[in-house]
NUMITI-871017 format. One record per residue (C-alpha): residue number from 1; residue in one letter; chain; y, x negated, z. Coordinates in nm, 2 decimals. Example, Ala and Ser with C-alpha at 12.3 -4.5 7.8 and 13.67 -1.06 7.14 Angstrom:
<rs>
{pos:1&code:A&unit:A&c2:-0.45&c1:-1.23&c3:0.78}
{pos:2&code:S&unit:A&c2:-0.11&c1:-1.37&c3:0.71}
</rs>
This chain:
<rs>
{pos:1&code:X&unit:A&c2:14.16&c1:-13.00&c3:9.07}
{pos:2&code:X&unit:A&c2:14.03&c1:-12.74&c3:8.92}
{pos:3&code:X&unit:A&c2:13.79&c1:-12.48&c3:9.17}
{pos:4&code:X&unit:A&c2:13.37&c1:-12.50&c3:9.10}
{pos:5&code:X&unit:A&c2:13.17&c1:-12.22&c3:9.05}
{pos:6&code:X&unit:A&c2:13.05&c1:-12.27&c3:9.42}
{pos:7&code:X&unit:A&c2:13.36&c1:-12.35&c3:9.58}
{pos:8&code:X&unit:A&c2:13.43&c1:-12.02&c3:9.40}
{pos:9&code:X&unit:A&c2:13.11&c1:-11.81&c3:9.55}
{pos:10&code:X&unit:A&c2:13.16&c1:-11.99&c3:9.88}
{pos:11&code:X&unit:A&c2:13.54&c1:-11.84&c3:9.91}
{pos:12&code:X&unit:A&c2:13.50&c1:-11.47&c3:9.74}
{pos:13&code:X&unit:A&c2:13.55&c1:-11.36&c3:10.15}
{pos:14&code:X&unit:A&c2:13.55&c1:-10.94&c3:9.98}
{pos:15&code:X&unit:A&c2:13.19&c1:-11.02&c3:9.80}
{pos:16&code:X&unit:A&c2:12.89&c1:-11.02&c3:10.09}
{pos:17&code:X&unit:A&c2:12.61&c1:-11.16&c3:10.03}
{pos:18&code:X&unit:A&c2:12.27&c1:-10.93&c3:9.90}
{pos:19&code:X&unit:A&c2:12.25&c1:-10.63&c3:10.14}
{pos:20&code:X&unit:A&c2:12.06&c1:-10.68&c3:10.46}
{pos:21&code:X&unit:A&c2:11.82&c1:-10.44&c3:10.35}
{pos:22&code:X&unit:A&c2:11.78&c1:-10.57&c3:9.98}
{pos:23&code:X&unit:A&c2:11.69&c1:-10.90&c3:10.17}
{pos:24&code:X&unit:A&c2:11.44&c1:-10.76&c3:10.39}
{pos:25&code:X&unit:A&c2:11.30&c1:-10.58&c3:10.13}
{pos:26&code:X&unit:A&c2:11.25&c1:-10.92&c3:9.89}
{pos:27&code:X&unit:A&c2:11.09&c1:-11.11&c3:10.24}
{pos:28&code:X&unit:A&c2:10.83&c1:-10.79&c3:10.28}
{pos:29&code:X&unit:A&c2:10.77&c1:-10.72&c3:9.91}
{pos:30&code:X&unit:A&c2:10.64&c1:-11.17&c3:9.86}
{pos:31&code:X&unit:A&c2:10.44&c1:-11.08&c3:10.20}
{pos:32&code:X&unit:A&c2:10.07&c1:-11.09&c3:10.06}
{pos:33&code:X&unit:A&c2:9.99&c1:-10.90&c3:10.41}
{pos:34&code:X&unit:A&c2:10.28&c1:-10.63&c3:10.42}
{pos:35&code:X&unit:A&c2:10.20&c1:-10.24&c3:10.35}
{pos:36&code:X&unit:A&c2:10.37&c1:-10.02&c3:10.27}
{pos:37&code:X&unit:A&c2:10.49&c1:-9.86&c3:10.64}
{pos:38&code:X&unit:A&c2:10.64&c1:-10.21&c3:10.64}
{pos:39&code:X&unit:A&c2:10.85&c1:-10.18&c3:10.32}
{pos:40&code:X&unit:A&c2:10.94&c1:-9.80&c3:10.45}
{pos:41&code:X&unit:A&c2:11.08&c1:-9.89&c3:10.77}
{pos:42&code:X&unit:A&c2:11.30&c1:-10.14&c3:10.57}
{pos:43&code:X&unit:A&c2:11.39&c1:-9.92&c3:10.32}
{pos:44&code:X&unit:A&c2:11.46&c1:-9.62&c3:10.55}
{pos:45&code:X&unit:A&c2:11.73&c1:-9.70&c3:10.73}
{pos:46&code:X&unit:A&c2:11.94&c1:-9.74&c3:10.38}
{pos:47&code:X&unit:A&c2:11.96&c1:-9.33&c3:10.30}
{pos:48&code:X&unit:A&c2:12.13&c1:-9.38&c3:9.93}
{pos:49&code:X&unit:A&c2:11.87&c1:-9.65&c3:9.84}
{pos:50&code:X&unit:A&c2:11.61&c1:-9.38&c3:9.97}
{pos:51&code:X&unit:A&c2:11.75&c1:-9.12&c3:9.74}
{pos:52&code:X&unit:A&c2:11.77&c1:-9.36&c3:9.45}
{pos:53&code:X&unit:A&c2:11.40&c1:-9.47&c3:9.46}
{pos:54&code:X&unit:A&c2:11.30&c1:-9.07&c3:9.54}
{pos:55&code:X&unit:A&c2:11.52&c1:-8.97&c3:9.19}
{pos:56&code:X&unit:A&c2:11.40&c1:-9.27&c3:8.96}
{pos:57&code:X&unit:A&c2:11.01&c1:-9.19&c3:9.10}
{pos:58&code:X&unit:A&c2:11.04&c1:-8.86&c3:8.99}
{pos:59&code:X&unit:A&c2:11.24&c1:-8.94&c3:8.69}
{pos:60&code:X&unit:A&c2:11.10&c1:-8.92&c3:8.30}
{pos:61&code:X&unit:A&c2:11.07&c1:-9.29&c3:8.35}
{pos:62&code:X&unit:A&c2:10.71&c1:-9.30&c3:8.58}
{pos:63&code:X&unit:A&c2:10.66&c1:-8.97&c3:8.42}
{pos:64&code:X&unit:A&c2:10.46&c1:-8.86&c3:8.78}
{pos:65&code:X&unit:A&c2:10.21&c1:-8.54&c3:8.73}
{pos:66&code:X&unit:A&c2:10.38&c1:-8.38&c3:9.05}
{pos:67&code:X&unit:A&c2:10.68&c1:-8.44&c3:9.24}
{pos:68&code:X&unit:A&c2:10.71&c1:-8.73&c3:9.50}
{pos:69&code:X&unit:A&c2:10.90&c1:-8.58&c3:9.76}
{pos:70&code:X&unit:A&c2:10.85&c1:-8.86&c3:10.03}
{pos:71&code:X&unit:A&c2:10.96&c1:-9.28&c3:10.05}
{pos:72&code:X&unit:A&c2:10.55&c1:-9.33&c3:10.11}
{pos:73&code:X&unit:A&c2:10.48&c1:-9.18&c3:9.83}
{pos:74&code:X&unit:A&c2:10.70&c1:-9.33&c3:9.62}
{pos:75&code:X&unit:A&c2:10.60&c1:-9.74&c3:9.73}
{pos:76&code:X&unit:A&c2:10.25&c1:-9.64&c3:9.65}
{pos:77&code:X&unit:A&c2:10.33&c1:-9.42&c3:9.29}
{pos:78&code:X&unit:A&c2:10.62&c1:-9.75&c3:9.18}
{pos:79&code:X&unit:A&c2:10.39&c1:-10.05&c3:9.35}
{pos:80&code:X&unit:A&c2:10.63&c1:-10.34&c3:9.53}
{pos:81&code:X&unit:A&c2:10.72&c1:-10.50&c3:9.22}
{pos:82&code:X&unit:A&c2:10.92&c1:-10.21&c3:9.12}
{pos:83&code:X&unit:A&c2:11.08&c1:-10.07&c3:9.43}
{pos:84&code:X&unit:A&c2:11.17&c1:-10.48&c3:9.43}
{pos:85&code:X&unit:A&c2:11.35&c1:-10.42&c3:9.09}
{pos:86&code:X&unit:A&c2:11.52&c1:-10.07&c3:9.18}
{pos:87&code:X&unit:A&c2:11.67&c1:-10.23&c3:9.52}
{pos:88&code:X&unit:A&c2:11.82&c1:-10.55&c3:9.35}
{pos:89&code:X&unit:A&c2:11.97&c1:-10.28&c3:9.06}
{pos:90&code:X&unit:A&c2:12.10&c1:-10.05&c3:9.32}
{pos:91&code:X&unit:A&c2:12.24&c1:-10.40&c3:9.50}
{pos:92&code:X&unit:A&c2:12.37&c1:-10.55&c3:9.16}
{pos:93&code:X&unit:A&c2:12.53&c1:-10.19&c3:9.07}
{pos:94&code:X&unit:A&c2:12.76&c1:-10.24&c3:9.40}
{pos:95&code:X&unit:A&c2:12.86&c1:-10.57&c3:9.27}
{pos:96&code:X&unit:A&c2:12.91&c1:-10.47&c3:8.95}
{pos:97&code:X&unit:A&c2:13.12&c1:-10.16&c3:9.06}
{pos:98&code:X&unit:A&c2:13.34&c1:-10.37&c3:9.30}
{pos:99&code:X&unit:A&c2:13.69&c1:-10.36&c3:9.21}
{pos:100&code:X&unit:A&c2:13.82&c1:-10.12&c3:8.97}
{pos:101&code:X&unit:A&c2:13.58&c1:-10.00&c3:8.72}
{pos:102&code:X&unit:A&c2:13.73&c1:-9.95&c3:8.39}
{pos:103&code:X&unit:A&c2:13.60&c1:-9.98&c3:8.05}
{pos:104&code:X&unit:A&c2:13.47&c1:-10.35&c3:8.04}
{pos:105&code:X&unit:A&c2:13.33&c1:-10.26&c3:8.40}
{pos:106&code:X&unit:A&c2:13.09&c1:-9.97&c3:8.24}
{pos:107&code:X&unit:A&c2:13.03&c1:-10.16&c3:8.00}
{pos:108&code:X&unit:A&c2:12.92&c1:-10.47&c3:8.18}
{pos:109&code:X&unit:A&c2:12.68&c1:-10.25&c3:8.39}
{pos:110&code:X&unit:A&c2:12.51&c1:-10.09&c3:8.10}
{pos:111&code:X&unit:A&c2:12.46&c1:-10.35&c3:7.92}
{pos:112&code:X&unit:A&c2:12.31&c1:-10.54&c3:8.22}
{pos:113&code:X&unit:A&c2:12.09&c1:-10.22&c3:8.24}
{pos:114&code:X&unit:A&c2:12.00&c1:-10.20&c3:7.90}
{pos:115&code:X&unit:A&c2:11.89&c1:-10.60&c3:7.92}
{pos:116&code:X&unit:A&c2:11.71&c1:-10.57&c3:8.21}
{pos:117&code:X&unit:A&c2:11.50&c1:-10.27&c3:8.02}
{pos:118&code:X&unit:A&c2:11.45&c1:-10.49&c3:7.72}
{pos:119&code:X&unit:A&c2:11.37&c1:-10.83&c3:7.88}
{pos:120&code:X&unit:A&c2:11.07&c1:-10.63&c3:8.08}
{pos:121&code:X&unit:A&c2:10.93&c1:-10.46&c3:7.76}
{pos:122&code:X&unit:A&c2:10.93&c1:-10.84&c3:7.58}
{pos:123&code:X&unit:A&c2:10.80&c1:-10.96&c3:7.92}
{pos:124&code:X&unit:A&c2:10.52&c1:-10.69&c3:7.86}
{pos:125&code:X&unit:A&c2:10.50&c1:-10.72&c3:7.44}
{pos:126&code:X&unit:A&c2:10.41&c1:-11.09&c3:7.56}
{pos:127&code:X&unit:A&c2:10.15&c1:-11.09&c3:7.81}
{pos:128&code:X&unit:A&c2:10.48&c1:-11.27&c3:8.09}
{pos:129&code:X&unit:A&c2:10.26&c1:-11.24&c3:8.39}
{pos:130&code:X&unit:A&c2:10.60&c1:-11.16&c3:8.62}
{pos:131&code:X&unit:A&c2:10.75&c1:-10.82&c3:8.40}
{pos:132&code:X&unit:A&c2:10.96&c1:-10.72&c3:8.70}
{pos:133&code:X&unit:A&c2:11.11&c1:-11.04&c3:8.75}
{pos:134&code:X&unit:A&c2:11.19&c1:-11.05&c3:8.40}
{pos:135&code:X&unit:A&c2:11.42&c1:-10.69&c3:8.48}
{pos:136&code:X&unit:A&c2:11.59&c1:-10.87&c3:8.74}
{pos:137&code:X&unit:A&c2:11.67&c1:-11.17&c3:8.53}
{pos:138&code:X&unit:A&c2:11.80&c1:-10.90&c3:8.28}
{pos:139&code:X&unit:A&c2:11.98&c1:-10.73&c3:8.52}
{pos:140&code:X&unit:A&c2:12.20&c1:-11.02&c3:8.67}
{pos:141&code:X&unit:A&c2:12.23&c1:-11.24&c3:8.38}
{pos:142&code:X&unit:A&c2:12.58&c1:-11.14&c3:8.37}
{pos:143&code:X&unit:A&c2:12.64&c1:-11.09&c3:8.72}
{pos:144&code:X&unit:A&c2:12.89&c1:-11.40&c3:8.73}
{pos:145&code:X&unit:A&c2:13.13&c1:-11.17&c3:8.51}
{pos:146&code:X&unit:A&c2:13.19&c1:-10.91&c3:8.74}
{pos:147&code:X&unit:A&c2:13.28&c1:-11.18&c3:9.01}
{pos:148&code:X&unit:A&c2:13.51&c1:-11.33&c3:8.80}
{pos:149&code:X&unit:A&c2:13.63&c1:-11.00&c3:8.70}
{pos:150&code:X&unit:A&c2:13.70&c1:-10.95&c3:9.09}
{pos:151&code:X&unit:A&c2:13.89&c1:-11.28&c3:9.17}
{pos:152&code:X&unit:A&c2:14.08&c1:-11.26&c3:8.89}
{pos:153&code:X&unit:A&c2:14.12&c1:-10.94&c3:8.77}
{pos:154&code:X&unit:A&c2:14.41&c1:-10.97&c3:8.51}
{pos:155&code:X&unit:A&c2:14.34&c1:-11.34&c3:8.37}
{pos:156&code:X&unit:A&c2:13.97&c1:-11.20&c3:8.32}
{pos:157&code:X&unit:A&c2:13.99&c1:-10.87&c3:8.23}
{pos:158&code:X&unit:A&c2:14.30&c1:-10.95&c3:7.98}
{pos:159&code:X&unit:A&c2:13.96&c1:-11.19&c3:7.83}
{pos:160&code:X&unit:A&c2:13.75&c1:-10.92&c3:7.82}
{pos:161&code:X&unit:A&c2:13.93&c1:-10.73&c3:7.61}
{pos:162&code:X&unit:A&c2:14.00&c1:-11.02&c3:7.35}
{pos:163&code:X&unit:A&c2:13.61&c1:-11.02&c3:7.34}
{pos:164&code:X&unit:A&c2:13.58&c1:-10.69&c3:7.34}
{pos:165&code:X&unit:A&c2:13.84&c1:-10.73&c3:7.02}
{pos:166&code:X&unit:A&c2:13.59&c1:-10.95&c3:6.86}
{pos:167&code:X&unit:A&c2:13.83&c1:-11.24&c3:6.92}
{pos:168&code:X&unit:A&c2:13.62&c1:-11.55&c3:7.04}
{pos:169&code:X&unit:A&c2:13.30&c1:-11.56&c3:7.27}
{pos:170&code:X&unit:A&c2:13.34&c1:-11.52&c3:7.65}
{pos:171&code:X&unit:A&c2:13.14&c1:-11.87&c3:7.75}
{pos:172&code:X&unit:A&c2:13.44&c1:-12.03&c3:7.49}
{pos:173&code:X&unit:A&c2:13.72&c1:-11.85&c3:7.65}
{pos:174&code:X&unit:A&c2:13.63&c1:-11.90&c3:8.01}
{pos:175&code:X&unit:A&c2:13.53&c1:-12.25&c3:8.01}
{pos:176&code:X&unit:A&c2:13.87&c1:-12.30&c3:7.83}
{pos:177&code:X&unit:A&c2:14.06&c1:-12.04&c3:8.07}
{pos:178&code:X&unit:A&c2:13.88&c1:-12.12&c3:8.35}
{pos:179&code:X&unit:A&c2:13.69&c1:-12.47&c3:8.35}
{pos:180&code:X&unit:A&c2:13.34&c1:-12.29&c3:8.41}
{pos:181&code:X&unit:A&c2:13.17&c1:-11.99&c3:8.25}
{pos:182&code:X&unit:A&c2:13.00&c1:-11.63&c3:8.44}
{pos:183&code:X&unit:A&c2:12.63&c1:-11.80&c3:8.37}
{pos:184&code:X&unit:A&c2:12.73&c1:-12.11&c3:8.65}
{pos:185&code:X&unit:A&c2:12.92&c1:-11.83&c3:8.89}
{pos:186&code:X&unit:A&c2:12.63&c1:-11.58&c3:8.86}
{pos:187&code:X&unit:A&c2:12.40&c1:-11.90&c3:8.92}
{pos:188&code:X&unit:A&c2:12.61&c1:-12.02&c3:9.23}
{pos:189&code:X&unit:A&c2:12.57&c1:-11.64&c3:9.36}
{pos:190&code:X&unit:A&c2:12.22&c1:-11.57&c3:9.32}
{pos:191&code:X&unit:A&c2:12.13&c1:-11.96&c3:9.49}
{pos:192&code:X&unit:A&c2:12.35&c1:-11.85&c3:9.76}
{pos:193&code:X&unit:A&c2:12.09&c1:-11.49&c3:9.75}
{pos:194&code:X&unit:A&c2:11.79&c1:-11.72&c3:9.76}
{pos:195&code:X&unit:A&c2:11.63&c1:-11.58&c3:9.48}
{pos:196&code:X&unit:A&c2:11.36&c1:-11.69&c3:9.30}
{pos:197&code:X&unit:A&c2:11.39&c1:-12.05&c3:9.13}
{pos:198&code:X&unit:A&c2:11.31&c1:-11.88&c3:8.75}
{pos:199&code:X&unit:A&c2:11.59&c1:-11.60&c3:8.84}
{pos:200&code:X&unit:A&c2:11.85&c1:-11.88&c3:8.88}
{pos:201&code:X&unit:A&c2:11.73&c1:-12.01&c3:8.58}
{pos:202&code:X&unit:A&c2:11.73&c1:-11.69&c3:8.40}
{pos:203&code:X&unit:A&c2:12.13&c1:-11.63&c3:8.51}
{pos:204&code:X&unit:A&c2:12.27&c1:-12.00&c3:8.42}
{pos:205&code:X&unit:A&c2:12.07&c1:-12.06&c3:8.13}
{pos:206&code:X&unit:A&c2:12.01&c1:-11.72&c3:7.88}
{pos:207&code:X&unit:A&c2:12.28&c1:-11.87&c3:7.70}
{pos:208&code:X&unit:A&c2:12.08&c1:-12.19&c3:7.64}
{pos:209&code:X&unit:A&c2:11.74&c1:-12.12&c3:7.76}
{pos:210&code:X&unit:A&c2:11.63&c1:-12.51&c3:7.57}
{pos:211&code:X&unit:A&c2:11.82&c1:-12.62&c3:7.84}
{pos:212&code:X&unit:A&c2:11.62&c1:-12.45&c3:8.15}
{pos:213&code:X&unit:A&c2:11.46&c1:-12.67&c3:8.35}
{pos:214&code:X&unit:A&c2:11.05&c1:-12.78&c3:8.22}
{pos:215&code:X&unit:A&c2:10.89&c1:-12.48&c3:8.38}
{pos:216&code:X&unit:A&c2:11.11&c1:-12.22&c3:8.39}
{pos:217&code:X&unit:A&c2:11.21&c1:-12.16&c3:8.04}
{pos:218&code:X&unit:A&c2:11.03&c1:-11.85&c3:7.98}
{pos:219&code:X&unit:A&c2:11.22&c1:-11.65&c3:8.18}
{pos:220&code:X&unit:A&c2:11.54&c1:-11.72&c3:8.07}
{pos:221&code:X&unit:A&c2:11.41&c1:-11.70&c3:7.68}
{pos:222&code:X&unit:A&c2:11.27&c1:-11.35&c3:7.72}
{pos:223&code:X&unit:A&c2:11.64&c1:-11.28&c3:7.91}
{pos:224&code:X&unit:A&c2:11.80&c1:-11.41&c3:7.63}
{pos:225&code:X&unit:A&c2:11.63&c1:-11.17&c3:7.39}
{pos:226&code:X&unit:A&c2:11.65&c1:-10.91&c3:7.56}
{pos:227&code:X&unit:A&c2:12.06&c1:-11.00&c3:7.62}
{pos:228&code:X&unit:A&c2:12.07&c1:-10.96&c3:7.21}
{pos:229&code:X&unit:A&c2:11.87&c1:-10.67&c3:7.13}
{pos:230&code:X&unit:A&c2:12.10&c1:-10.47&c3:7.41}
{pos:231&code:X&unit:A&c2:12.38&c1:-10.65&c3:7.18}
{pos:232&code:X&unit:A&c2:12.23&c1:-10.50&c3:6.87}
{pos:233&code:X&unit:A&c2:12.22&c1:-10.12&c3:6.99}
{pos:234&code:X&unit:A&c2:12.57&c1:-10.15&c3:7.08}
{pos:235&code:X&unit:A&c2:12.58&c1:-10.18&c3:7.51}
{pos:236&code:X&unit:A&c2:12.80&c1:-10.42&c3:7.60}
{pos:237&code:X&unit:A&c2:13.09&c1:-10.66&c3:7.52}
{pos:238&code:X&unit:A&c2:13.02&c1:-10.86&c3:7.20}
{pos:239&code:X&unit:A&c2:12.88&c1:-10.95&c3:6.85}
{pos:240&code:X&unit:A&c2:12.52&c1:-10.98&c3:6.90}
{pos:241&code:X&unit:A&c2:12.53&c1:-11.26&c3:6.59}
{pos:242&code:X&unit:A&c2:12.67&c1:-11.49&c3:6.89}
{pos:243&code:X&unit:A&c2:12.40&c1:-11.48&c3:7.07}
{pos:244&code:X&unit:A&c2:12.17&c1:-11.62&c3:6.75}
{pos:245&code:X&unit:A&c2:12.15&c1:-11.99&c3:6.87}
{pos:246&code:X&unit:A&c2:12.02&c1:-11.90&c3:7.19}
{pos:247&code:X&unit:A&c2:11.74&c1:-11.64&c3:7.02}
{pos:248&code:X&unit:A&c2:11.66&c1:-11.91&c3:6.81}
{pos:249&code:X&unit:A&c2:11.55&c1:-12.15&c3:7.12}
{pos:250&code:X&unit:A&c2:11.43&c1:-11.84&c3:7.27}
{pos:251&code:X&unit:A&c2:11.17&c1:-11.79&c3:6.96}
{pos:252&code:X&unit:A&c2:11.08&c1:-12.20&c3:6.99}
{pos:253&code:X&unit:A&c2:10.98&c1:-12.13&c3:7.36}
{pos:254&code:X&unit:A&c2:10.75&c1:-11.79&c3:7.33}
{pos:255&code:X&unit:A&c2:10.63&c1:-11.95&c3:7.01}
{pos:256&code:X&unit:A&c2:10.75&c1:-11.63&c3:6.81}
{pos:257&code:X&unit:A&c2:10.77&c1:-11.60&c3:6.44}
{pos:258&code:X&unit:A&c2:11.07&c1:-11.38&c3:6.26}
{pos:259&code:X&unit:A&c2:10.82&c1:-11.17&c3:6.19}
{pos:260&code:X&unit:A&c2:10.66&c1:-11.15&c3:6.53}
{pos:261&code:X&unit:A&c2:11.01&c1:-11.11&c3:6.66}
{pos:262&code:X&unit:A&c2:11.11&c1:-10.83&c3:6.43}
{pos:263&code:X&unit:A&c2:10.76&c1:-10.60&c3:6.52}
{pos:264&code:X&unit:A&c2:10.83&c1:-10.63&c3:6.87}
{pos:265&code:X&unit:A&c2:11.18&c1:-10.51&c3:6.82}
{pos:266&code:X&unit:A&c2:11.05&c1:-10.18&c3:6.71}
{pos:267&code:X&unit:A&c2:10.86&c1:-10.12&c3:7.00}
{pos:268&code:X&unit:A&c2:11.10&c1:-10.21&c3:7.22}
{pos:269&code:X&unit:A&c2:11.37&c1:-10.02&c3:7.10}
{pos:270&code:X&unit:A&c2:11.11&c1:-9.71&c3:7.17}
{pos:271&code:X&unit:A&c2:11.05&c1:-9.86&c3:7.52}
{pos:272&code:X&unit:A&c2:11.42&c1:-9.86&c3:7.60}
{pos:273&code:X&unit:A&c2:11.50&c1:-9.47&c3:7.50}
{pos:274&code:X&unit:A&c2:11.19&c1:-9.35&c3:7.68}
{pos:275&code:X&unit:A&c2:11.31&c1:-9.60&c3:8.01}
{pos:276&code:X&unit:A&c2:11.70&c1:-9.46&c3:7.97}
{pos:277&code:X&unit:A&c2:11.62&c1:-9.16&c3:8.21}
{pos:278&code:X&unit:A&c2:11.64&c1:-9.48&c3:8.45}
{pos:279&code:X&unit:A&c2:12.00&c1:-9.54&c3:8.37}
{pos:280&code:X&unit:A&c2:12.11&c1:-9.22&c3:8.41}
{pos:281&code:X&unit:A&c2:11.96&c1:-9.26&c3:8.80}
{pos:282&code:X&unit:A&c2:12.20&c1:-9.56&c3:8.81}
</rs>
């Protein structure tokens, strides 16, 4: 019998689940009454996540008009959506990383980067009340690749590089290899993280975002988008032109118009070079 996607997550025994301090950092940043001493204390006793929100607070990005130099500083200059954000990427980046990081590894992980910077300039261009949930979405809509990449590193990565060789799609090639695809692993995964209900959403359904539940199809439309256009500028593992049907749905959802579509593009192809001093932090 062939395993499921959570029988799957439930085994991976080498993957942990989100970082304590990632987790203590979601439960304090959805406190309406936390400050920030409370999200310092959590986030000081991680030192490299300290030094990554210090170097992306003082990167091009935020473009501050004098250096931040402390972690109070830098909760009140980001806000708690965003040091939210940079904690799940410095999480994700571990996961992504696991294993040995070739090619289709970096490639993955900027792609994922690039998405996540895309999907939070459409969630700006339209007015998506929850624009740092929409970089997360970005961010670990592929995350079920690098765990399958992990428990099965030959079988997978010998798939990756058919992709990669323009050869087929990866949902075709690992529901046939496989019996599931990486959007019902990363799902599985981010349930077992407890994350946010539109996030899960985001993850199994960018693919097919007609199919999200009623409710939560915004989210994984404005991933889906954002999953092309990083397509389109050449990050990642795939002909953008497969990810059509799933823009199509995506444009039926945010009521967009070819048009619309194509003026937003502009901008956010602008958005994404200014925001790339981010990925070079990461």
């Amino acid at each position: 019998m062939p395993i499921t996607p959570q029988e799957l997550i439930a085994n991976l025994g080498d993957l942990p689940p989100l970082p304590q301090v990632a987790s203590q950092v979601l439960r304090v940043s959805a406190d309406p009454d936390a400050t920030a001493e409370d999200l310092r204390k959590v986030i000081s006793m991680d030192q490299a996540l300290t030094s990554q929100i210090l170097k992306i607070s003082n990167s091009a990005m935020f473009g501050m008009m004098r250096e931040v130099t402390t972690l109070t500083q830098a909760i009140m200059a980001l806000g708690f959506s965003t040091i939210k954000s940079v904690v799940i990427a410095s999480s994700a980046k571990n996961l992504y990383h696991r294993g040995a990081v070739g090619l289709e590894e970096r490639l993955i992980w900027e792609h994922a980067l690039v998405s996540a910077l895309a999907s939070r300039a459409f969630a700006r261009s339209l007015r998506f009340p929850r624009v740092e949930e929409a970089f997360i979405g970005g961010l670990l809509h592929d995350i079920g690749k690098s765990v399958m990449g992990v428990k099965f590193p030959e079988r997978y990565g010998a798939l990756l590089r058919t992709v990669y060789n323009e050869q087929g799609t990866s949902l075709d090639l690992e529901l046939e290899t496989f019996g599931f695809d990486h959007t019902m692993v990363g799902e599985a995964l981010v349930s077992r993280w407890n994350l946010a209900p539109g996030l899960q959403a985001a993850v199994r359904w960018h693919h097919d975002p007609s199919e999200a539940p009623d409710g939560l199809r915004e989210l994984p439309a404005i991933v889906a988008l954002g999953n092309q256009l990083a397509l389109e500028e050449k990050v990642g593992i795939g002909d953008p032109s497969h990810l059509q049907g799933a823009t199509t749905q995506a444009m039926a959802i945010l009521r967009l118009s070819e048009e619309a579509l194509a003026d937003f593009k502009e901008g956010i192809r602008d958005a994404i070079e200014q925001d790339k001093s981010m990925i070079a932090e990461f």
